[in-house]
BAMAR-461601 format. One record per residue (C-alpha): x, y, z; residue number from 0. Coordinates in Angstrom, 2 decimals. Layout:
% BAMAR-461601
         x         y         z   loro
         X         Y         Z    NUM
...
END
This chain:
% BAMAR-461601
         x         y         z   loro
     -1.35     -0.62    -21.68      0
     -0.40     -2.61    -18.29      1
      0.88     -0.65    -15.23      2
      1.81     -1.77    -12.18      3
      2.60      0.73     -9.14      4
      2.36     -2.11     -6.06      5
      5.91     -2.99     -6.49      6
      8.64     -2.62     -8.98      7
      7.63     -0.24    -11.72      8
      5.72     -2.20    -14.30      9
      4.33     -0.59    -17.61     10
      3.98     -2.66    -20.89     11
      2.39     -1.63    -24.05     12
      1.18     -4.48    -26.31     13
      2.58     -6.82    -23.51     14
      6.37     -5.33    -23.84     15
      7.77     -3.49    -21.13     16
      8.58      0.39    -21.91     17
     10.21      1.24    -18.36     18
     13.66      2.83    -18.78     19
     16.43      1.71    -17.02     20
     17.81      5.46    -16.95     21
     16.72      7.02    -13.11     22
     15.20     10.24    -14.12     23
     13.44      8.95    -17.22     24
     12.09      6.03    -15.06     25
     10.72      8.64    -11.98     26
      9.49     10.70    -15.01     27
      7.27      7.60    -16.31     28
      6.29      6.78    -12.71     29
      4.86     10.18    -12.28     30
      2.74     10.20    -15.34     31
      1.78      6.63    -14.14     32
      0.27      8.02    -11.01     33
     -1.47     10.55    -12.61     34
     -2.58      8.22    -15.93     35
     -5.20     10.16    -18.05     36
     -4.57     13.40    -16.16     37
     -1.40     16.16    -17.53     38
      1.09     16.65    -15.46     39
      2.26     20.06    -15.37     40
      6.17     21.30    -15.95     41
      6.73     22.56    -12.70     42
      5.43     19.52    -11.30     43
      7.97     17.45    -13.35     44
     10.94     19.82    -12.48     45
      9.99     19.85     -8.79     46
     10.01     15.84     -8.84     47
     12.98     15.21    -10.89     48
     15.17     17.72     -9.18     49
     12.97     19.32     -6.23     50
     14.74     22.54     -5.44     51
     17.57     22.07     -7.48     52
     16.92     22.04    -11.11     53
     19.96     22.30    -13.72     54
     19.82     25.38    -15.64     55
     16.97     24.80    -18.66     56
     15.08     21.96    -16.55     57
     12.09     22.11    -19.23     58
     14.78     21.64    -22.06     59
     16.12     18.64    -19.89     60
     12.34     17.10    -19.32     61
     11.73     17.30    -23.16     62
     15.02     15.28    -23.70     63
     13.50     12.79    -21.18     64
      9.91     12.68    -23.34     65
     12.29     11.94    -26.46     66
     13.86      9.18    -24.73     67
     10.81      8.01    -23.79     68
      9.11      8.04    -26.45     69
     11.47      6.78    -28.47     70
     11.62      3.46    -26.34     71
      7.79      3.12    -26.78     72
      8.19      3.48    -30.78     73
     11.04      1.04    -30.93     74
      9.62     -1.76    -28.08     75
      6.16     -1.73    -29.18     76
      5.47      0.03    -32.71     77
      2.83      1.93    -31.16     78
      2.88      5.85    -32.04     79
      4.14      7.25    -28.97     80
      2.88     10.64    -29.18     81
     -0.10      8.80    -28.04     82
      1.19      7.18    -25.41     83
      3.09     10.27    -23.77     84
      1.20     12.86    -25.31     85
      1.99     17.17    -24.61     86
     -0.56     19.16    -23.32     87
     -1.09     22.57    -22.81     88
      1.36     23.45    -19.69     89
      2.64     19.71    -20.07     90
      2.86     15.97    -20.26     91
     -0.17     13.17    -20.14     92
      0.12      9.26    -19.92     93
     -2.47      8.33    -22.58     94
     -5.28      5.99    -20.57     95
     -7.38      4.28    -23.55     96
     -7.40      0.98    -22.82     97
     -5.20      1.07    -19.68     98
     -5.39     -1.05    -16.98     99
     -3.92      0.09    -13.49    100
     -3.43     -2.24    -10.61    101
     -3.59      1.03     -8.16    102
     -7.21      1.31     -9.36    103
     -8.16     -2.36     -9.55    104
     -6.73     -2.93     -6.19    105
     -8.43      0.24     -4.48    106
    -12.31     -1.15     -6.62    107
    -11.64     -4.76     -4.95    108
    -11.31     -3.02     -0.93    109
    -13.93     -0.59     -1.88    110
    -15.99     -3.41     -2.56    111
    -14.63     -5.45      0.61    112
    -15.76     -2.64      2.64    113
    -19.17     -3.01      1.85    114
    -19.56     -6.35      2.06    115
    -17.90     -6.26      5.50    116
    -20.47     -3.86      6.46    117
    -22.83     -6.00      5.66    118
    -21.73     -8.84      7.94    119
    -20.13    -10.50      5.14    120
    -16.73    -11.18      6.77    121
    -16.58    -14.27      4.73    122
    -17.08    -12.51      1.16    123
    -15.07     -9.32      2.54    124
    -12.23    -11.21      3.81    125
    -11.80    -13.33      0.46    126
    -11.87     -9.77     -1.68    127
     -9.38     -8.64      0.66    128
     -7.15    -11.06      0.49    129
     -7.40    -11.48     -3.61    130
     -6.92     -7.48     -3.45    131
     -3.49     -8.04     -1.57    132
     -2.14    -10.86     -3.41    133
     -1.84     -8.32     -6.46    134
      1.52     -6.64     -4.57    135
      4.49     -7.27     -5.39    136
      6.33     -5.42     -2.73    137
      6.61     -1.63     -1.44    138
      4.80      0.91     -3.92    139
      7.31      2.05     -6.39    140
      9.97      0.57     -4.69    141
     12.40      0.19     -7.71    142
     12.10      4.29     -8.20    143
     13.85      6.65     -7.01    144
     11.37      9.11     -5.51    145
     10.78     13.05     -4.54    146
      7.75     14.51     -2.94    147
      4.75     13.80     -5.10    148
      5.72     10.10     -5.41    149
      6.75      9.50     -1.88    150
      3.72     11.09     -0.60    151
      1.67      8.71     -3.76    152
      3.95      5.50     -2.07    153
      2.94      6.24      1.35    154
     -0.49      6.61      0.14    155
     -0.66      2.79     -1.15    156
      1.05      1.69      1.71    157
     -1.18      3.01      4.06    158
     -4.26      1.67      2.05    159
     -2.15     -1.49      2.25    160
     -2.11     -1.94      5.86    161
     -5.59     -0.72      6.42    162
     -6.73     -3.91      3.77    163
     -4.71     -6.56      6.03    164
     -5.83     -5.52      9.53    165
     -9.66     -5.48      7.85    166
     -8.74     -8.64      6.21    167
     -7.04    -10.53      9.37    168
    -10.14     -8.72     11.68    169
    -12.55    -10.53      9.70    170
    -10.83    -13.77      9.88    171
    -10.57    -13.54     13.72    172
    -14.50    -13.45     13.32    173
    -14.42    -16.64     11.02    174
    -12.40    -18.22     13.64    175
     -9.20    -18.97     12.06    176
     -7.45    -17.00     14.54    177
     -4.92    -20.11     14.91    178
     -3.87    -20.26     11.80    179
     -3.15    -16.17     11.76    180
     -0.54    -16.69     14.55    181
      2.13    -17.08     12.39    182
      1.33    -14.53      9.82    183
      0.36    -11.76     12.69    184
      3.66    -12.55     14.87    185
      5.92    -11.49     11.62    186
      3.51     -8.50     11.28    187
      3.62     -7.50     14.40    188
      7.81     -7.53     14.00    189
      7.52     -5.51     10.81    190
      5.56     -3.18     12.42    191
      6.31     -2.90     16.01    192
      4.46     -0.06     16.96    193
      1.45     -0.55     14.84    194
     -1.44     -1.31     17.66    195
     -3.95     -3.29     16.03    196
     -1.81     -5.74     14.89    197
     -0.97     -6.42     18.14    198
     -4.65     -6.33     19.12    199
     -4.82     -9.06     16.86    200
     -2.00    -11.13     17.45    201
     -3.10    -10.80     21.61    202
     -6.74    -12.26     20.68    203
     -5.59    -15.06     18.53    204
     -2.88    -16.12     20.98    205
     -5.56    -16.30     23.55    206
     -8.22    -17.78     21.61    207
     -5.43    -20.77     20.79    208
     -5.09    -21.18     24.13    209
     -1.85    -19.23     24.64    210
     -2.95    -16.66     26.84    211
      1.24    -16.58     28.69    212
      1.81    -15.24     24.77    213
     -0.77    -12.66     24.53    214
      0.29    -11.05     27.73    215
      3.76    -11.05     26.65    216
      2.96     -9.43     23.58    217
      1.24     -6.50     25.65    218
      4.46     -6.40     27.77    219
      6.68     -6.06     24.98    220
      4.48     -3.22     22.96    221
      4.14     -1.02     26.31    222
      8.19     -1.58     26.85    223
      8.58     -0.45     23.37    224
      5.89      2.63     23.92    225
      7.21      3.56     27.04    226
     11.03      3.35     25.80    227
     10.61      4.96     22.28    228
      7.60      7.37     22.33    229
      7.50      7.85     26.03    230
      3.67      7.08     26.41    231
      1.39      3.82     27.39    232
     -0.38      1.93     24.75    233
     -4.06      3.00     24.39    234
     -7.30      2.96     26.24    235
     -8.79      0.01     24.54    236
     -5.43     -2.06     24.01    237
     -4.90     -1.92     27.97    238
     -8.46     -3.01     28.17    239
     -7.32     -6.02     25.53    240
     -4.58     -6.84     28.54    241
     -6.88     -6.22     31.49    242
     -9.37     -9.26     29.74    243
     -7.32    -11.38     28.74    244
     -5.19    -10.93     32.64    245
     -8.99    -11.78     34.06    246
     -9.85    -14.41     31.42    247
    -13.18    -12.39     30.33    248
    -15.55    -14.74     28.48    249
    -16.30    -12.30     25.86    250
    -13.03    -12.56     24.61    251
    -13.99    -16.29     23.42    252
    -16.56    -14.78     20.86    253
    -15.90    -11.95     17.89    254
    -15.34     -8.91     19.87    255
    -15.29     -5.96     17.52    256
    -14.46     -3.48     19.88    257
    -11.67     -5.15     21.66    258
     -9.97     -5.72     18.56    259
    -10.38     -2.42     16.34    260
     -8.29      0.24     17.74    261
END
């Protein structure tokens, strides 16, 4: 079995896809998904499928949703699906024999980065990184409709997500390639307009290219954006970012760590 949580839905048994088009039966799949190998309890299902609003006999309605599904898995793939989306004692479990997850292979590969990064490996850490982030395919789960344990799951990735490209792009700044990130941190930086070390980043590697008139417009727009929408001033260190690259500090033409890392 093949699932896929960084994007669309994706979960294929014997290489066929068994996600249901149907919106409760496809939030219902996601959720045993996230929890592959683990059973997901009935008031767990109910509170996702309907939060506080559950039809009168929810855990008749769930089992009608297990029927569907595994009815799809017998007809797609042959497999027996009792196997597949198997009952448990207070309720359902995604069989994991033989599963692969890309949640789980994505999460190894950063683990990994991490310690080669801490290392000094910036080279090996940034490659795992970016091999790591190439397997998304868009927002976690986007395709789903979601309630509270698979927003909060979504949010989860996303976050792990954005932690993986600001290591990734902070180890590339200490490579050097800090030109060629330009581009890639200026849509960033629009994407995520109050998200402070991208802007860290995108203020070195304008200045490092010799744009230093860019990097201190950056900084100009952030704080107008801080100031306007939040009603405080960027951080400590990010103001110290501006203060170095306003005085032209020579450090800032050499890996600084702890000018870029907020």
């Amino acid at each position: 079995m093949e699932i896929g949580l960084l994007g669309p839905l994706v979960v294929t048994v014997g290489g066929r896809s068994v996600v249901p088009s149907a919106a409760k039966q496809r939030r219902l799949l996601a959720l045993l998904a996230v929890n592959l190998g683990r059973e997901v309890s009935m008031g767990t299902i109910v509170e996702e499928l309907w939060g506080g609003c559950p039809p009168s006999g929810p855990a008749a309605a769930v089992q009608t949703y297990v029927k569907h599904l595994r009815h799809r898995i017998a007809a797609v793939t042959g497999a027996d699906p009792k196997e597949i989306v198997a009952t448990g004692y207070a309720g359902y479990r995604l069989g994991s024999a033989g599963a692969r997850v890309d949640t789980r292979e994505f999460e190894a590969t950063v683990a990994d980065a991490n310690r080669a990064l801490a290392t000094g490996d910036d080279e090996r850490g940034a490659g795992l990184l970016g091999s790591g982030l190439a397997a998304w395919r868009g927002p976690a789960l986007c395709d789903v409709q979601r309630g509270g344990v698979l927003r909060a799951e979504a949010l989860r990735l996303d976050e792990v997500r954005l932690a993986a490209l600001e290591a990734r792009i902070a180890a590339e700044l200490r490579l050097g390639a800090h030109t060629r990130l330009v581009s890639e941190l200026t849509a960033l930086t629009s994407l995520y307009p109050l998200q402070e070390n991208l802007h860290a980043h995108l203020i070195l590697a304008l200045y490092r290219s010799g744009r230093a008139s860019r990097a201190l417009e950056v900084f100009r727009r952030l704080r107008s954006t801080y100031v306007s929408e939040l009603g405080i001033e960027p951080s400590r260190r990010l103001q110290e970012l501006h203060r170095s690259v306003l005085g032209c500090d020579p450090t800032l033409d050499a890996p600084v760590p702890s000018l870029v890392t907020l």
